[in-house]
PDB file of N, CA, C and O in Angstrom, chain B, residues numbered from 101:
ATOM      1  N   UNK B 101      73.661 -37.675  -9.978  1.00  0.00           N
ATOM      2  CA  UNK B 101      72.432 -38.015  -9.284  1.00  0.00           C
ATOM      3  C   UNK B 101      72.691 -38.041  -7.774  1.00  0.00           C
ATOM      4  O   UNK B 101      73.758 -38.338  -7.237  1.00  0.00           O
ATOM      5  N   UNK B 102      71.489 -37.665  -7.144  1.00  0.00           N
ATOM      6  CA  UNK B 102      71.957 -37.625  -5.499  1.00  0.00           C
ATOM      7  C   UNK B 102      71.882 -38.943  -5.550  1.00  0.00           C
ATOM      8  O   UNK B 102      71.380 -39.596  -6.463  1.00  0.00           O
ATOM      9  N   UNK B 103      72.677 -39.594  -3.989  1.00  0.00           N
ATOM     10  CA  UNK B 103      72.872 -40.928  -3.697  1.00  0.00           C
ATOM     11  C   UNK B 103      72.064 -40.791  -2.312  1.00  0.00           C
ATOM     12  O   UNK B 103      72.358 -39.869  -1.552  1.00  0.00           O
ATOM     13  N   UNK B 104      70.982 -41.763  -1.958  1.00  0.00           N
ATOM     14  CA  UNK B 104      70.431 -41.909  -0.955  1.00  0.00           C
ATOM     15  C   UNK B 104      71.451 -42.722  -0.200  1.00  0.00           C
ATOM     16  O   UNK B 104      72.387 -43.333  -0.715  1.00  0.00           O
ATOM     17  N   UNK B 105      71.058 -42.634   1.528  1.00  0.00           N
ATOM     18  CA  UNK B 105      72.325 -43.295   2.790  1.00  0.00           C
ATOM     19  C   UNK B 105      71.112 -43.626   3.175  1.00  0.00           C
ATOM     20  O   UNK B 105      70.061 -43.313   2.614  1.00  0.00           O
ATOM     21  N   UNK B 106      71.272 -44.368   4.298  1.00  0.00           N
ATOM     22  CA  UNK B 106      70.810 -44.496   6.355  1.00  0.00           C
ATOM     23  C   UNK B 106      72.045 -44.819   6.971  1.00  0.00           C
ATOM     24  O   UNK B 106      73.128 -45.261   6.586  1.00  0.00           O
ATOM     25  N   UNK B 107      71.545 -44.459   8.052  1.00  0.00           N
ATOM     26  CA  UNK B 107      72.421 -44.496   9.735  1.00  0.00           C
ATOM     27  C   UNK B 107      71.980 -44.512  10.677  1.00  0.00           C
ATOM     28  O   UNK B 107      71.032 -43.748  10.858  1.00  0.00           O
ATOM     29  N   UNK B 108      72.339 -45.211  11.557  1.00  0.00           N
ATOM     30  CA  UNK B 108      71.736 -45.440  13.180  1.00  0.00           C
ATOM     31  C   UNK B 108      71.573 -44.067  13.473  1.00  0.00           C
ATOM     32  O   UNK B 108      72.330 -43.216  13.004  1.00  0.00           O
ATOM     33  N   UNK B 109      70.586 -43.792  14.255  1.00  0.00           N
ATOM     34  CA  UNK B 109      70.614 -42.783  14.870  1.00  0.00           C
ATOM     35  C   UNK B 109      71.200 -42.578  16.125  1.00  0.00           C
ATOM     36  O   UNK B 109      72.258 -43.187  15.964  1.00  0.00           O
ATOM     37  N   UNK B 110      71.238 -42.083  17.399  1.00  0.00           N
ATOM     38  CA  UNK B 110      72.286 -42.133  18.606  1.00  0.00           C
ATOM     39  C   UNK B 110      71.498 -42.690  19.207  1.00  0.00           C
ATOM     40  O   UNK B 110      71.944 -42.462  20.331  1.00  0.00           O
ATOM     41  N   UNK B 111      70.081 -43.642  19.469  1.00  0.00           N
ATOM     42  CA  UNK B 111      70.190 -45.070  20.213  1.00  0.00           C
ATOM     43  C   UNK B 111      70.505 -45.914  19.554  1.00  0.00           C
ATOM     44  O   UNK B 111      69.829 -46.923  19.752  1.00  0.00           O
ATOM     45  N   UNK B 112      71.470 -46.044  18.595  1.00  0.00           N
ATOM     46  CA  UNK B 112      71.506 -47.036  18.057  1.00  0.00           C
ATOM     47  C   UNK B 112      70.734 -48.343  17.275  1.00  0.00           C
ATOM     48  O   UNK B 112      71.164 -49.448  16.945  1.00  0.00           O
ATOM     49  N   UNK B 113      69.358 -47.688  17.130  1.00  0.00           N
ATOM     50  CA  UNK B 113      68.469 -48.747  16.639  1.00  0.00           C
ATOM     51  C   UNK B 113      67.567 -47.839  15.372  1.00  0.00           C
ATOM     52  O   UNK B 113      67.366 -48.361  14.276  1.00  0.00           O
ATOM     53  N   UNK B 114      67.215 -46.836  15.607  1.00  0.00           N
ATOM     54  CA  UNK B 114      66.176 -45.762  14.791  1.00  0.00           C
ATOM     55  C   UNK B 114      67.144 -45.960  13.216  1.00  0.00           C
ATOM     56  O   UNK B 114      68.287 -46.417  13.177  1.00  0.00           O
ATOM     57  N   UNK B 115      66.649 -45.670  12.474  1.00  0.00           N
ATOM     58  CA  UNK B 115      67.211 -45.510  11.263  1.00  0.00           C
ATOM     59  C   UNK B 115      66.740 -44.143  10.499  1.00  0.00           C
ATOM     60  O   UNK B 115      65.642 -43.788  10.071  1.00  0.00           O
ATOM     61  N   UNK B 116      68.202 -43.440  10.509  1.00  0.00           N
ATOM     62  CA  UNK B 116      67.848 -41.640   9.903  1.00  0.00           C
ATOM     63  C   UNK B 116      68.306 -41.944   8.389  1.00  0.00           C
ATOM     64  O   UNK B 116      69.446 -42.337   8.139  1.00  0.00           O
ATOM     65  N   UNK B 117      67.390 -41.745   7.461  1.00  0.00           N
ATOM     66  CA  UNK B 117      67.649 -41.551   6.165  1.00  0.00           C
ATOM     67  C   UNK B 117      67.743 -40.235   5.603  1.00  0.00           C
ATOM     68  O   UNK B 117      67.369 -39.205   6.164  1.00  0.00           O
ATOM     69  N   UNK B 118      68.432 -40.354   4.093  1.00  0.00           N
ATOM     70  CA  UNK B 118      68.919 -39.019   3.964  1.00  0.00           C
ATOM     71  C   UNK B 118      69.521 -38.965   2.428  1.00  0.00           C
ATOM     72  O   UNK B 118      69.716 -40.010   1.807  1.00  0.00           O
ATOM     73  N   UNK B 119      69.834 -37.511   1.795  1.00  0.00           N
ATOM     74  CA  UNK B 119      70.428 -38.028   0.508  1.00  0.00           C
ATOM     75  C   UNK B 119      71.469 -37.006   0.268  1.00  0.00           C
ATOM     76  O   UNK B 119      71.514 -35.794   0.478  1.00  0.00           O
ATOM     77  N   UNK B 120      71.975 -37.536  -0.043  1.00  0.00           N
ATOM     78  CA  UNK B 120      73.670 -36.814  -0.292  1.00  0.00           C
ATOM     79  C   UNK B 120      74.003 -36.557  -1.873  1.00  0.00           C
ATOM     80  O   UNK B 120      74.211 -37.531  -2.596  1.00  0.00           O
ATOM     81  N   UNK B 121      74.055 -35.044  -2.466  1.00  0.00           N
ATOM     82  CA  UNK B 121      74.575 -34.129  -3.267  1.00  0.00           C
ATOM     83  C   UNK B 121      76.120 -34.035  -3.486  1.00  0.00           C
ATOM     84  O   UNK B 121      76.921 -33.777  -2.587  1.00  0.00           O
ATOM     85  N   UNK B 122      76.529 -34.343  -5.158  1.00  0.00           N
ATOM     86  CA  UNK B 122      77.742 -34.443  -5.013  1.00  0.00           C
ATOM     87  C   UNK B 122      78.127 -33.481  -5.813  1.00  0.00           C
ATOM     88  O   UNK B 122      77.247 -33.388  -6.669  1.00  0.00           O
ATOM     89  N   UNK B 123      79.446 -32.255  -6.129  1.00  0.00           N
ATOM     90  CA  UNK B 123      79.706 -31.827  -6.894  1.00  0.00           C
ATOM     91  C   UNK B 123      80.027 -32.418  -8.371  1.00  0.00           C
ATOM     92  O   UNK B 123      80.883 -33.274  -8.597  1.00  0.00           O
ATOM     93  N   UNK B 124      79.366 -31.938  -9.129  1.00  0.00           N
ATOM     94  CA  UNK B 124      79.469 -32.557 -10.590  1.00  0.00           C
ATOM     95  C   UNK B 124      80.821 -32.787 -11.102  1.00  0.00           C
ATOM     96  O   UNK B 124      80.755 -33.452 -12.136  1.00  0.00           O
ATOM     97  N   UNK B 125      82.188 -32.451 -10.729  1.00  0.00           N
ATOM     98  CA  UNK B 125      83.444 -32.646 -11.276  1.00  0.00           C
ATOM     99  C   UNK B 125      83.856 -33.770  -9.950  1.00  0.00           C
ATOM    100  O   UNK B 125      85.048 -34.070 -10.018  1.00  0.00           O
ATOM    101  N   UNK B 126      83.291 -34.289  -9.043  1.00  0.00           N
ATOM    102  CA  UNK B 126      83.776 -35.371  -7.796  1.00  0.00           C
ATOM    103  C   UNK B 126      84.833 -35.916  -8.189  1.00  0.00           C
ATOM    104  O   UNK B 126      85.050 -36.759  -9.059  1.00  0.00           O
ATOM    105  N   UNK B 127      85.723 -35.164  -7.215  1.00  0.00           N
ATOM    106  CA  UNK B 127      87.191 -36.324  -7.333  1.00  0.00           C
ATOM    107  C   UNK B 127      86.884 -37.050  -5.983  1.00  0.00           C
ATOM    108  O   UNK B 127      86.509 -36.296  -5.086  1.00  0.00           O
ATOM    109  N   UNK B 128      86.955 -38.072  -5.749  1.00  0.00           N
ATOM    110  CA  UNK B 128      86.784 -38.881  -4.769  1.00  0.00           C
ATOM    111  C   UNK B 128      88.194 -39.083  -4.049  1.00  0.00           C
ATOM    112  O   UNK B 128      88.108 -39.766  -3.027  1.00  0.00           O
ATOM    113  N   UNK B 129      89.322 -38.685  -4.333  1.00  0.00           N
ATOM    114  CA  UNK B 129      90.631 -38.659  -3.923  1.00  0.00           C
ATOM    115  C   UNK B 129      90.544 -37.331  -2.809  1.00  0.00           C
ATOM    116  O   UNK B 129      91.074 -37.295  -1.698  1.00  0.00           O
ATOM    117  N   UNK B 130      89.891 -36.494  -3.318  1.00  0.00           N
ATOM    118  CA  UNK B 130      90.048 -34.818  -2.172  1.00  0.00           C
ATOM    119  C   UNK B 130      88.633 -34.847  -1.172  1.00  0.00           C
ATOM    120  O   UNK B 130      87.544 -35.321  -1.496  1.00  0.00           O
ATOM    121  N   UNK B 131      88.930 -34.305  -0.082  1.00  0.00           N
ATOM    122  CA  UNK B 131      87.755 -33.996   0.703  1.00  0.00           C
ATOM    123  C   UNK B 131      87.140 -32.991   0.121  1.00  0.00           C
ATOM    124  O   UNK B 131      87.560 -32.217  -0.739  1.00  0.00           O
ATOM    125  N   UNK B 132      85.660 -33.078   0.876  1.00  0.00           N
ATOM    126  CA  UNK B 132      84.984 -31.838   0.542  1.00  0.00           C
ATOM    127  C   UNK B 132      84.148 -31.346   1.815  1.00  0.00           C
ATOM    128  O   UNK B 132      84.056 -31.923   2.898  1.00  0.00           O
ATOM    129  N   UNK B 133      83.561 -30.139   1.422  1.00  0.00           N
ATOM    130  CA  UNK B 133      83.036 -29.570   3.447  1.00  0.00           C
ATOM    131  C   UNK B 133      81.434 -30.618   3.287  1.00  0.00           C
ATOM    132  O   UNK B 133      80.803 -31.055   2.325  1.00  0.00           O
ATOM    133  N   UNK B 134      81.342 -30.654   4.132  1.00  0.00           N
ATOM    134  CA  UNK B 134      79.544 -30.947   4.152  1.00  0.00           C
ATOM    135  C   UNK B 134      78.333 -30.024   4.696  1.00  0.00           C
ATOM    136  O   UNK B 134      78.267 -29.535   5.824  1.00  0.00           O
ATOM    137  N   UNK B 135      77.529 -29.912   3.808  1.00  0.00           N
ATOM    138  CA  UNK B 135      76.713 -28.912   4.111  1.00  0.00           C
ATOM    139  C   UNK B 135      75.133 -29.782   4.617  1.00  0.00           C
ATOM    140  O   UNK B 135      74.498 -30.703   4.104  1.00  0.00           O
ATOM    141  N   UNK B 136      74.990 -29.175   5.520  1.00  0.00           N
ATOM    142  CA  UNK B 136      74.288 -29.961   6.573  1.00  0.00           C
ATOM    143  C   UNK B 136      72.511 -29.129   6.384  1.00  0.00           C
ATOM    144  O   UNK B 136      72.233 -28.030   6.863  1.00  0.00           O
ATOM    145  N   UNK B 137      71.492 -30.062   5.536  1.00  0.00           N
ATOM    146  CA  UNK B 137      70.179 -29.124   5.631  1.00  0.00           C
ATOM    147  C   UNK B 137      69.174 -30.111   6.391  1.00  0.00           C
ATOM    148  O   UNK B 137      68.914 -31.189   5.857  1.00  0.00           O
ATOM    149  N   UNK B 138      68.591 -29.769   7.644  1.00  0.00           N
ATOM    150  CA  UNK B 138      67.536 -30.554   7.987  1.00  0.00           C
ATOM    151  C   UNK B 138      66.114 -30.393   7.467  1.00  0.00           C
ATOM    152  O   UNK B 138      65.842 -29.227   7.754  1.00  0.00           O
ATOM    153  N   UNK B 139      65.131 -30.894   6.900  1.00  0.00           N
ATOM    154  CA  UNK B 139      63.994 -30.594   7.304  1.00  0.00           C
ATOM    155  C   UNK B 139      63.089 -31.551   8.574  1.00  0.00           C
ATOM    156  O   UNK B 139      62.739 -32.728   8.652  1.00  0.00           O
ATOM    157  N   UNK B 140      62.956 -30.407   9.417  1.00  0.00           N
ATOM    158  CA  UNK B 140      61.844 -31.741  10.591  1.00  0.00           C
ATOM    159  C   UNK B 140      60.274 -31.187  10.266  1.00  0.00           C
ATOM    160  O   UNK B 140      59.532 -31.468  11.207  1.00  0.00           O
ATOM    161  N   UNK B 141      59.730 -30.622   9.402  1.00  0.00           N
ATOM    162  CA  UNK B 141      58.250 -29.683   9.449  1.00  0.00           C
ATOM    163  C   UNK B 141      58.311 -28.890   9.739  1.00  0.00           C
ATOM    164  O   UNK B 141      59.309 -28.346  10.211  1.00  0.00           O
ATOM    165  N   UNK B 142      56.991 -28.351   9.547  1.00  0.00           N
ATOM    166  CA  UNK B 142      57.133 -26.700   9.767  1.00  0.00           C
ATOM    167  C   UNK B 142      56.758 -26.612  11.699  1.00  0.00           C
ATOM    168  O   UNK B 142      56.360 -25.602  12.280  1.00  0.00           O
ATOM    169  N   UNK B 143      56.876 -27.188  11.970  1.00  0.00           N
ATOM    170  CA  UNK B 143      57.096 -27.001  13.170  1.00  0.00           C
ATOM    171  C   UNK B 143      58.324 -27.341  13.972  1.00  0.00           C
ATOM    172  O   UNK B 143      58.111 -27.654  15.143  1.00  0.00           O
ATOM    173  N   UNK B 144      59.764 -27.333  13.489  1.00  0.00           N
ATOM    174  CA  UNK B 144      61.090 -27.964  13.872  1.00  0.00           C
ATOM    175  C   UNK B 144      61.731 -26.499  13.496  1.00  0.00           C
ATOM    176  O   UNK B 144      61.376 -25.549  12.797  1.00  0.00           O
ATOM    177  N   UNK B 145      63.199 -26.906  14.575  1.00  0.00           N
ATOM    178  CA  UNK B 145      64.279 -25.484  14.348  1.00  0.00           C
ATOM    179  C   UNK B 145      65.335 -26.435  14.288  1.00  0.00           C
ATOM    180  O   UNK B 145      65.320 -27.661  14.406  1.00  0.00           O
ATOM    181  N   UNK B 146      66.299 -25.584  14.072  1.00  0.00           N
ATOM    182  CA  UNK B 146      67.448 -26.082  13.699  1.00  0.00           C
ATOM    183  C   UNK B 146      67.719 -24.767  14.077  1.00  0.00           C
ATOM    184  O   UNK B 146      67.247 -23.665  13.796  1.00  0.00           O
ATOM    185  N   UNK B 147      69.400 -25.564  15.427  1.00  0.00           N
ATOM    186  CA  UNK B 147      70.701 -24.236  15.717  1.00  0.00           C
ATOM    187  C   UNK B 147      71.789 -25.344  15.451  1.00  0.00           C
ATOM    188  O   UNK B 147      71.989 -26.511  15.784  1.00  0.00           O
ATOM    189  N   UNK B 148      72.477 -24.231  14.564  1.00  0.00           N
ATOM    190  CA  UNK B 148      73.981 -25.083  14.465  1.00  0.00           C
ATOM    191  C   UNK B 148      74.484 -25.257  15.709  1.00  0.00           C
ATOM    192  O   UNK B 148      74.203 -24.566  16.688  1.00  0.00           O
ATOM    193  N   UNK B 149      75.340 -26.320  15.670  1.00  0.00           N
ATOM    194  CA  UNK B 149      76.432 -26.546  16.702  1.00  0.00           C
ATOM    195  C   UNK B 149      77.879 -25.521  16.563  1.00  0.00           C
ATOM    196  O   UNK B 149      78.805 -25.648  17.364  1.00  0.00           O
TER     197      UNK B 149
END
């Protein structure tokens, strides 16, 4: 099941929520990459860094 988070946002007060996808075999001992999807509306872009 995805696991919902929050986190400060960079003033430190906003709260960005979000939900995090785990591979179905999760070893929690190994890293894994993170794959990063925004939606802001259909009026938002997204450029990677």
């Amino acid at each position: 099941m995805p696991e919902r988070f929050a986190a400060k946002g960079r003033d430190g007060k906003t709260d960005i929520w979000g939900v995090m996808h785990f591979p179905a075999n999760l070893d929690r001992s190994r890293k894994y990459p993170v794959i990063e999807k925004i939606y802001a509306g259909s009026h938002g872009q997204y450029v990677p860094k």
